[in-house]
C-alpha distance (Angstrom), angle and dihedral (degrees) to the residues before:
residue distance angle dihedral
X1 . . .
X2 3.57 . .
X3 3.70 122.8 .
X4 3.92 132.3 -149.7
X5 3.64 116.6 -150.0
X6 4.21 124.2 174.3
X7 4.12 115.9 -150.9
X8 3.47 136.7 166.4
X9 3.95 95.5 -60.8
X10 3.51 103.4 32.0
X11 3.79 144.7 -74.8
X12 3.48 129.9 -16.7
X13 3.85 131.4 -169.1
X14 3.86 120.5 -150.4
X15 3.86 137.2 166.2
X16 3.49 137.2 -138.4
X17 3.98 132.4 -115.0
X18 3.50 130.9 179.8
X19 4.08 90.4 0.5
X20 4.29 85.1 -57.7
X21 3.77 121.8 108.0
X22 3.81 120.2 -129.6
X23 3.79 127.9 -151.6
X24 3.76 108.1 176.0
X25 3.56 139.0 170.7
X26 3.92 96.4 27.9
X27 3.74 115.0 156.8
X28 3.87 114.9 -134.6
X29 4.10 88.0 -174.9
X30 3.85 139.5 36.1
X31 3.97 119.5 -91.1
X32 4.30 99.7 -66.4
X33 4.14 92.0 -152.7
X34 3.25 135.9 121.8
X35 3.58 117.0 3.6
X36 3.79 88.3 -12.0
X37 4.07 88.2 63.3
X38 3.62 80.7 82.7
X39 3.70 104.0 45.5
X40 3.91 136.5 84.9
X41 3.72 107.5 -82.7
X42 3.72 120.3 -104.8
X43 3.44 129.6 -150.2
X44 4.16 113.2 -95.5
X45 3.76 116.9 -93.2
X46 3.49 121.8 -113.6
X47 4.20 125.7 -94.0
X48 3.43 130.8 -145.4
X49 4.03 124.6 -134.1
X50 4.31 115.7 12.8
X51 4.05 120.6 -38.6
X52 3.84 119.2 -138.9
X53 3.49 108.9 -125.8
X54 3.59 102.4 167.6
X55 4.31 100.5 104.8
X56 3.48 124.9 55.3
X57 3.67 118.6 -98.2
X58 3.75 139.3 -110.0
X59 4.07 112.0 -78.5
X60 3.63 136.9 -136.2
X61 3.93 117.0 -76.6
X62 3.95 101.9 -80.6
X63 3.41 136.3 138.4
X64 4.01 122.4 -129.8
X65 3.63 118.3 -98.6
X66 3.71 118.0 -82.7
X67 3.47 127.4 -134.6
X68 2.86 141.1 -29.7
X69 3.89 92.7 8.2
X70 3.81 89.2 57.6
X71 3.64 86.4 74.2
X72 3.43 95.2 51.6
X73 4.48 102.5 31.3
X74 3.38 132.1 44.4
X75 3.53 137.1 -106.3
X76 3.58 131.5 -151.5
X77 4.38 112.0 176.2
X78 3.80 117.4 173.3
X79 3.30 122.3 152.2
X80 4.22 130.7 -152.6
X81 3.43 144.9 102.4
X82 3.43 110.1 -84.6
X83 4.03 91.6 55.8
X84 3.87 89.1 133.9
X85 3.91 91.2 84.7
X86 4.04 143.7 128.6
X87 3.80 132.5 -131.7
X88 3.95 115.0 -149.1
X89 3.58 123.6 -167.7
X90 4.27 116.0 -178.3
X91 3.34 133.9 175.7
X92 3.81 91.7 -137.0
X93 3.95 118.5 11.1
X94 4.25 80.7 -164.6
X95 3.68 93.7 54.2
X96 3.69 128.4 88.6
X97 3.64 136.4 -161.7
X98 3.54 100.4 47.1
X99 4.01 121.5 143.2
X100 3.67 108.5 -109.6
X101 4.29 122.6 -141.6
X102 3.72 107.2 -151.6
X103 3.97 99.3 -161.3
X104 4.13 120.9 -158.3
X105 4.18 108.4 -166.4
X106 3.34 114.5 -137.7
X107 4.08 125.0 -136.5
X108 3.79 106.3 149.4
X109 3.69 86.6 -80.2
X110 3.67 89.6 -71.5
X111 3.59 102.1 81.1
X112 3.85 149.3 22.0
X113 3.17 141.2 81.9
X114 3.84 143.6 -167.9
X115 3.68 99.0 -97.2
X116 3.84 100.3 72.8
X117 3.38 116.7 126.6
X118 4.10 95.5 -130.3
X119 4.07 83.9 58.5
X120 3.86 97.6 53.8
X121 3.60 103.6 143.0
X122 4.04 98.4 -144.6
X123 3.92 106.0 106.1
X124 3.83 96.1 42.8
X125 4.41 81.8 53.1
X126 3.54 90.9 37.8
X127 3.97 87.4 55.0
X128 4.31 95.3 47.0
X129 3.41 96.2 -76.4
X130 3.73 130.0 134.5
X131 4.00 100.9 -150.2
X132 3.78 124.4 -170.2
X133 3.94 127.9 164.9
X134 3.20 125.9 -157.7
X135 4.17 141.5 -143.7
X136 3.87 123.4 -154.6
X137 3.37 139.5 165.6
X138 3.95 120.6 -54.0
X139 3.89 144.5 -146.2
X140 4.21 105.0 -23.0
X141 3.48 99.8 -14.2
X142 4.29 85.0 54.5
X143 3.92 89.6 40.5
X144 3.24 116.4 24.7
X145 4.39 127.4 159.8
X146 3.73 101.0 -160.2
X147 3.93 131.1 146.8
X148 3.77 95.3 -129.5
X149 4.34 97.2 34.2
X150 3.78 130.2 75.9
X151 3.92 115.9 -118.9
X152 3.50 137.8 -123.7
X153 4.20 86.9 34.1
X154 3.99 94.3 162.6
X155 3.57 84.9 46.3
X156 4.01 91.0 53.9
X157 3.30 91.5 48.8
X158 4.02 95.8 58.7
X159 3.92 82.4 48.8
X160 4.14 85.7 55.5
X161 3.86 88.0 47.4
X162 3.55 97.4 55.9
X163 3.84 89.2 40.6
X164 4.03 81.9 56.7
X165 4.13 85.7 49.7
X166 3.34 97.0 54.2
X167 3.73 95.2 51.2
X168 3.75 101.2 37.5
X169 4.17 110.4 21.6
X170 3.96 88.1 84.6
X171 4.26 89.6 64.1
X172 4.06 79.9 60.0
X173 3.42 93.7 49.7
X174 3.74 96.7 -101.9
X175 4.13 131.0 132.0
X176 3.80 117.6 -112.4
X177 3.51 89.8 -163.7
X178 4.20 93.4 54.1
X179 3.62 107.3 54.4
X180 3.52 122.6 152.9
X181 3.84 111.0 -160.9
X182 4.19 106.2 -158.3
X183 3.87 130.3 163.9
X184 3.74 140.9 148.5
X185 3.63 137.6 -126.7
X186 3.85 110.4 -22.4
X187 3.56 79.5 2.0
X188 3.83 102.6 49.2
X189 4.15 87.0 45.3
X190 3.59 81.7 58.2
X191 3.91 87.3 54.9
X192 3.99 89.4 53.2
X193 3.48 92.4 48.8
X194 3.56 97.8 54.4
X195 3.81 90.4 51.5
X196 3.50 91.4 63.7
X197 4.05 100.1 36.7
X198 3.78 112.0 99.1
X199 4.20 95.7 -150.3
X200 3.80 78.1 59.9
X201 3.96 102.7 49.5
X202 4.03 113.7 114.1
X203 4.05 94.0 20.6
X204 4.06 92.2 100.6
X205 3.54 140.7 19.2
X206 4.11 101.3 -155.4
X207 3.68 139.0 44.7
X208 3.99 131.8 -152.9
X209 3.53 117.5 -176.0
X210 3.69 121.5 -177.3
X211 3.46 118.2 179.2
X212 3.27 101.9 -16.1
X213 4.09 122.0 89.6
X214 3.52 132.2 -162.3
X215 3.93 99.3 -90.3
X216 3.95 110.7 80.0
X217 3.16 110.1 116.4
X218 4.00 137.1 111.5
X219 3.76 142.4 -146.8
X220 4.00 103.5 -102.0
X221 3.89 87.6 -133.4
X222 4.20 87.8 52.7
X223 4.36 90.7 45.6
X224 3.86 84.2 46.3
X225 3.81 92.6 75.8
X226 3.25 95.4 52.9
X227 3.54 95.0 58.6
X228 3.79 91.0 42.2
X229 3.84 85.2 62.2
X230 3.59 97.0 55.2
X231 4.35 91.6 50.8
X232 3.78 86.8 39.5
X233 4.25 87.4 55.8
X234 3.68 84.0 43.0
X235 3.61 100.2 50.0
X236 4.06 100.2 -128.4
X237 3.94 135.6 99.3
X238 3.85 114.3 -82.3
X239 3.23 101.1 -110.4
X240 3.71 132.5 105.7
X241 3.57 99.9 -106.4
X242 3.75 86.4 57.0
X243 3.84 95.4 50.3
X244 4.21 102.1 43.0
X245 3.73 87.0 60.4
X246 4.11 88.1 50.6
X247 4.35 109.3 96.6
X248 3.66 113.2 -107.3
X249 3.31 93.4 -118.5
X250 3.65 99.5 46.5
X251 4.09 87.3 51.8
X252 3.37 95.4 49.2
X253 3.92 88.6 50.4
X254 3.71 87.0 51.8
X255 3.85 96.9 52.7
X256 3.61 95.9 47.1
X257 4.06 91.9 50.2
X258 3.86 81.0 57.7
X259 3.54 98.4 44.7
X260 3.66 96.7 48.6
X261 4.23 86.4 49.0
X262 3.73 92.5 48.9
X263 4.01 87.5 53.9
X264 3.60 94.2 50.3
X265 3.80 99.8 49.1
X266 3.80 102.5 11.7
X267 3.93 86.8 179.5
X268 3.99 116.1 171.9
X269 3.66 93.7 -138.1
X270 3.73 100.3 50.7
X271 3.82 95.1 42.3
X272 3.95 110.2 16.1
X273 3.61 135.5 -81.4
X274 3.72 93.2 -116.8
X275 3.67 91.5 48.7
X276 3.72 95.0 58.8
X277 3.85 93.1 40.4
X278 3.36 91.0 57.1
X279 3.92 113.8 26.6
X280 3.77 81.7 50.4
X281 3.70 89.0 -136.6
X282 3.59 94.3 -66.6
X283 3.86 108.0 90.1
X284 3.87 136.0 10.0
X285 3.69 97.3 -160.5
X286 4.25 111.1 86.7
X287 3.67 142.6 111.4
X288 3.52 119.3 -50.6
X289 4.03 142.1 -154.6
X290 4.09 103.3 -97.2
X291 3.92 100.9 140.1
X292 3.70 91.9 -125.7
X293 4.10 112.8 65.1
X294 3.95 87.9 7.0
X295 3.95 121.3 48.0
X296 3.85 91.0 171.5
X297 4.02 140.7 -69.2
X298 3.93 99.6 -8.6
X299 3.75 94.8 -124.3
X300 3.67 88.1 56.6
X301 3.43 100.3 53.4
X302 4.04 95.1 45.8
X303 4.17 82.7 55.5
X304 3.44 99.6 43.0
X305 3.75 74.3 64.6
X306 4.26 98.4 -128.9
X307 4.02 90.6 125.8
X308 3.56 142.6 77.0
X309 3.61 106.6 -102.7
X310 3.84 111.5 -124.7
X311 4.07 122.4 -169.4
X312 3.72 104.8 -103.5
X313 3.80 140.6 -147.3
X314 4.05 115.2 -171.6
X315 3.43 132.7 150.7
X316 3.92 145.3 137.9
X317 3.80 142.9 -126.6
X318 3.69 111.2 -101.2
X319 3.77 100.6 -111.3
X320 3.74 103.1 21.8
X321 3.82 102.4 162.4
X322 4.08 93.3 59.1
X323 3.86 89.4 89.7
X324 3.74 92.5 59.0
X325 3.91 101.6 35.7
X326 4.17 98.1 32.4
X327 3.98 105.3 54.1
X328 3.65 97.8 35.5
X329 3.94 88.6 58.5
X330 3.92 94.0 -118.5
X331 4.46 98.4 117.1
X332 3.81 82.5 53.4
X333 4.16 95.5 48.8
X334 3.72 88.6 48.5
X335 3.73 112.4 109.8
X336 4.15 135.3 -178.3
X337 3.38 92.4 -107.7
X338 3.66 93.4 52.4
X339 3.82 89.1 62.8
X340 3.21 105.6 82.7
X341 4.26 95.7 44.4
X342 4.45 80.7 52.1
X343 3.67 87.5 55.1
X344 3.42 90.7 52.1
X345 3.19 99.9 46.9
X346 3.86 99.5 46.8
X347 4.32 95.9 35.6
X348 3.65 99.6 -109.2
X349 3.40 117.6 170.5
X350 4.15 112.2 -134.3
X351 3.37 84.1 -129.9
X352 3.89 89.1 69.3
X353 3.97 99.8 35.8
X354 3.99 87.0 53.5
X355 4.03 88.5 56.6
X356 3.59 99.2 47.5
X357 3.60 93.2 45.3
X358 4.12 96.2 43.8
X359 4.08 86.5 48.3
X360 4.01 87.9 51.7
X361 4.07 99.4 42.9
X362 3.47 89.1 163.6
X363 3.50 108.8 35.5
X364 3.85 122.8 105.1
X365 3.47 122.4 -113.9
X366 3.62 96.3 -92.9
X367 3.39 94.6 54.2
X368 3.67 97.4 61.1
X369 4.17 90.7 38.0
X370 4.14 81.8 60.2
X371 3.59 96.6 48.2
X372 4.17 91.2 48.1
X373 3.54 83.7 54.9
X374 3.27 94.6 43.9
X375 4.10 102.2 60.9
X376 4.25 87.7 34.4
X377 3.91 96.8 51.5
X378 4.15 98.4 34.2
X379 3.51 121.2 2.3
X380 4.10 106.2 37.2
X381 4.73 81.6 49.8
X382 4.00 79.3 46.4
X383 3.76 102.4 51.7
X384 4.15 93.7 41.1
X385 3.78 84.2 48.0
X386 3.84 87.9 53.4
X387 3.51 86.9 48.0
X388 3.65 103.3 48.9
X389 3.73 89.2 57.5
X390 3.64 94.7 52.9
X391 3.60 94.0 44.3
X392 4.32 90.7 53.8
X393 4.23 84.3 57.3
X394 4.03 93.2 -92.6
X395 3.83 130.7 121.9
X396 4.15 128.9 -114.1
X397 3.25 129.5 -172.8
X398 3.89 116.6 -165.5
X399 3.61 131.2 -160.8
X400 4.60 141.2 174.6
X401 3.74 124.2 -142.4
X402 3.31 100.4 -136.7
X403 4.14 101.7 171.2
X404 3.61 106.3 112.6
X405 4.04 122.3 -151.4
X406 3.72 119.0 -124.4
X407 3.67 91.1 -168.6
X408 3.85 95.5 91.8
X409 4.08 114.1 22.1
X410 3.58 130.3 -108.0
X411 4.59 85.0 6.4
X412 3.65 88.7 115.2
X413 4.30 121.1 161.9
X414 3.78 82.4 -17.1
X415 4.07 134.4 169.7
X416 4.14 102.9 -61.6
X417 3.76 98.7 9.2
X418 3.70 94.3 119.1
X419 3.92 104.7 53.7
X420 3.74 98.0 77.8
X421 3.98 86.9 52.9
X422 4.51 88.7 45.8
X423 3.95 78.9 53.1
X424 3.43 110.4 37.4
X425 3.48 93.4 -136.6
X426 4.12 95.4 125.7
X427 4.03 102.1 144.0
X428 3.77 94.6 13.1
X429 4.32 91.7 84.8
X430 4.28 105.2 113.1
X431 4.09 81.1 -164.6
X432 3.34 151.3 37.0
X433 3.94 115.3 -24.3
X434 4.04 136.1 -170.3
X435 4.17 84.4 -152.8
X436 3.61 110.2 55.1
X437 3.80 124.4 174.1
X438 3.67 124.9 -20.0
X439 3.66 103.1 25.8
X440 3.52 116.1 155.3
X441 3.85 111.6 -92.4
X442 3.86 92.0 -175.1
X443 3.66 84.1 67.7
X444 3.59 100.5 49.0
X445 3.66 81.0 48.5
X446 3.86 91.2 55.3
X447 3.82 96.9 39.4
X448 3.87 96.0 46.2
X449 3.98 84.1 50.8
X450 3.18 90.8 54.8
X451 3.91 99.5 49.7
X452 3.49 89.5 42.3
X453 4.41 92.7 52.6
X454 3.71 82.1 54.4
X455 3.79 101.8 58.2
X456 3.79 90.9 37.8
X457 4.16 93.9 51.6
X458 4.01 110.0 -7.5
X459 3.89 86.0 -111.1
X460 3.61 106.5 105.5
X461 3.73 93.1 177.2
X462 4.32 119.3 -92.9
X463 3.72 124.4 59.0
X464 3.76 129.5 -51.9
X465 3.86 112.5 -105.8
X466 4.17 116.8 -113.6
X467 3.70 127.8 158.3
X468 3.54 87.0 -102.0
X469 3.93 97.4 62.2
X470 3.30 111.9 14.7
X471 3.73 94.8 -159.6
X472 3.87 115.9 -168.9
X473 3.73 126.1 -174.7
X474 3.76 105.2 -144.3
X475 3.89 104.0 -164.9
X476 3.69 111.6 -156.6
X477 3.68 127.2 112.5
X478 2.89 113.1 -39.3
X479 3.90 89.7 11.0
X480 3.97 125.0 -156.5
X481 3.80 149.0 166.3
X482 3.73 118.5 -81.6
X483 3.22 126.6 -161.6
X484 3.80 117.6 -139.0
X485 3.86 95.7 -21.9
X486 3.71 113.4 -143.5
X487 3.55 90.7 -14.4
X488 3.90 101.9 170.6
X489 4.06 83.1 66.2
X490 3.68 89.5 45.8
X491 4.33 85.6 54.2
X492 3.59 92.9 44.3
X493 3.51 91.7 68.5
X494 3.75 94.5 60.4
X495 3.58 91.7 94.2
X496 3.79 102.5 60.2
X497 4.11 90.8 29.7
X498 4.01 78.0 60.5
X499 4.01 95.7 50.2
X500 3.27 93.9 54.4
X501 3.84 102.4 57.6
């Protein structure tokens, strides 16, 4: 049944599945190409007559995974102008009052997009919810450090989006003034960011941060490199002059030759210390120090106390660096005596290698290199984040997906597990999926519940998180509140968390 809705810049014309309406493919800013790729984002023009809105729209420049994470992540690649777009799904486009879930996809700022399947926005509208997902701007177009661009462009144009939210969400029944803002990984660093930016302050009233943390963000002068790779492989100045005459497709080739060299020798002198630090070795591209969108390491700014405290949700899966070091064949490669030149390389206190490897007698070397890099990538960022917003007078409530897939050995809880359970999309993936058959629906019944509790009332159902009681809610089955999990590991880090203030 299809479904005519008016906003801000004219009409749109959605349909309705499984008794929720669908508006997809709606841009919230003008066609960024060309020169404009470059540019601050500007709100979309206005159209004439009634705009379908019943297919997804094009997506940010991005390449598919390669393998052998396409096997395991999916892809979504369309290209078009109007990429810079939204995807609402309501329960009643008449309604009003409903709590609104402003969702950023995650992609290690290189990919993603709102039209993957795992992200489908029915349940949480199906449930009272007033879903929309967003696509920005990716890789150097998203995050550029040039002397004639503006930074921080992918995060701008979230800012834009939830400018567009809190002018149009009411005509699909949603509240302006009860917006949730929730994303995971690149996605849910995004989410930190944008609770410290001031252009962002008063556009939402929650935060969810999966995977993500409150410490991405790099020196300009470190995130310039990168970008001086990808004009160097290109053969023309770095500047954005230079680059928005460069093809799409010979930019995005560029990028992900740069990429896939920064992942293979992520060495601090070549690319930045900062950049390592915080791109974890895995991307380049991400939110920079410019003073104006970025004050500094999110969870540093909400302490310093220059922010609006929001409630927060945040957590992690339990073994989140498995899907970076177990597929590519690097836990496996990982010997004892290449311990001690990994410690070195990364910082790590003996102190700390000793307690991981006591508390995992048995566990190969790999295995205890992943869960390192576990707690220092995701859950150390997660728990300062948590405490940064209870320290500027808000609440957070933590949690650990614990579940672990069987479908591909030794994944475990790893990096993205959780998001088809937050959906409730298990079985409804087309592609490639961490979950496979046989996960637990009754969890992604519980979870989903959960998130959705949250954006309705900020109380998503356990105890808040404080120094005091660090309350964790470990979903698994059965799932259960943990007090402190694993803290010895958490201490150990003390040492390092202390060198680098």
């Amino acid at each position: 049944m299809e479904q005519v809705v008016r906003i801000t810049t004219g009409q749109v014309r959605g349909d309705q599945h499984e008794r929720v309406s669908r508006f997809l493919g709606i841009p919230y800013a003008a066609p960024a190409i060309g020169h404009a790729r470059f540019e601050v984002p500007r709100p979309a023009p206005a159209w004439d007559g009634v705009r379908d809105a019943t297919r997804h729209g094009p997506t940010a420049l991005q390449a598919p995974y390669a393998a052998p994470v396409d096997t395991l992540l999916p892809s979504s690649v369309d290209d078009g102008p109007d990429y810079l777009n939204v995807g609402v799904w309501t329960p009643d486009p008449g309604g009003s009052g409903l709590p609104v879930i402003v969702w950023f996809p995650g992609g290690a700022f290189v990919r993603g997009a709102n039209s993957i399947a795992t992200y489908d926005g029915t349940a949480f509208a199906r449930d009272g919810v007033v879903m929309v997902g967003v696509n920005y701007r990716l890789g150097v177009a998203g995050f550029p450090v040039l002397p004639d661009a503006p930074t921080n462009l992918g995060i701008r144009d979230q800012i834009l989006a939830l400018q567009w939210v809190q002018e149009n969400v009411a005509a699909f029944g949603g509240d302006p003034g009860n917006v949730t803002i929730m994303g995971e990984s690149a996605g849910g660093m995004s989410v930190a960011t944008l609770m410290a930016a001031p252009p962002a302050r008063g556009l939402f009233r929650r935060a969810i941060v999966q995977s993500g943390g409150g410490s991405t963000v790099g020196d300009p002068d470190d995130l310039r490199r990168v970008v001086e790779e990808v004009a160097a492989r290109l053969g023309v100045p770095t500047t954005a002059e230079a680059l928005g005459q460069v093809a799409p497709e010979a930019l995005l080739e560029a990028q992900t030759a740069v990429g896939l060299e920064l992942a293979l020798g992520p060495d601090p002198a070549r690319w930045g210390a900062t950049t390592i630090r915080a791109g974890l070795g895995i991307t380049g591209f991400f939110p920079c120090v410019d003073g104006e969108v970025v004050l500094g390491p999110p969870s540093e700014v909400i302490t310093g106390g220059s922010t609006v405290p929001v409630p927060l949700l945040t957590g992690t899966t339990a073994e989140e660096f498995r899907l970076f070091v177990v597929p590519t064949g690097v836990a496996a490669a990982v010997t004892p005596e290449a311990m001690p030149l990994l410690a070195a390389r990364y910082g790590w206190p003996a102190e700390l290698v000793e307690r991981y490897s006591a508390n995992r007698p048995d566990a190969p070397p790999g295995d205890v290199v992943a869960a390192i890099l576990t707690d220092g990538a995701f859950r150390l960022p997660t728990v300062q984040l948590a405490e940064a917003a209870g320290a500027a007078g808000s609440t957070a409530h933590v949690y650990e997906f614990a579940w672990r897939t069987d479908l591909v050995a030794e994944l475990g809880a790893c990096h993205a597990l959780e998001l088809g359970f937050v959906f409730d999309t298990l079985g409804r993936e087309p592609g490639p999926t961490l979950v496979g058959p046989g996960a637990p629906q009754s969890l992604a019944t519980e979870m989903h519940s959960a998130w959705v509790s949250f954006a309705s009332t900020g109380d998503p159902g356990w105890a808040a998180y404080t120094p005091d009681r660090r309350a964790v809610m470990t979903f698994g089955v059965p799932s259960e509140v943990v007090v402190d999990p694993r803290g010895d590991e958490r201490r150990a880090w003390a040492p390092l968390l202390a060198g680098r203030s």
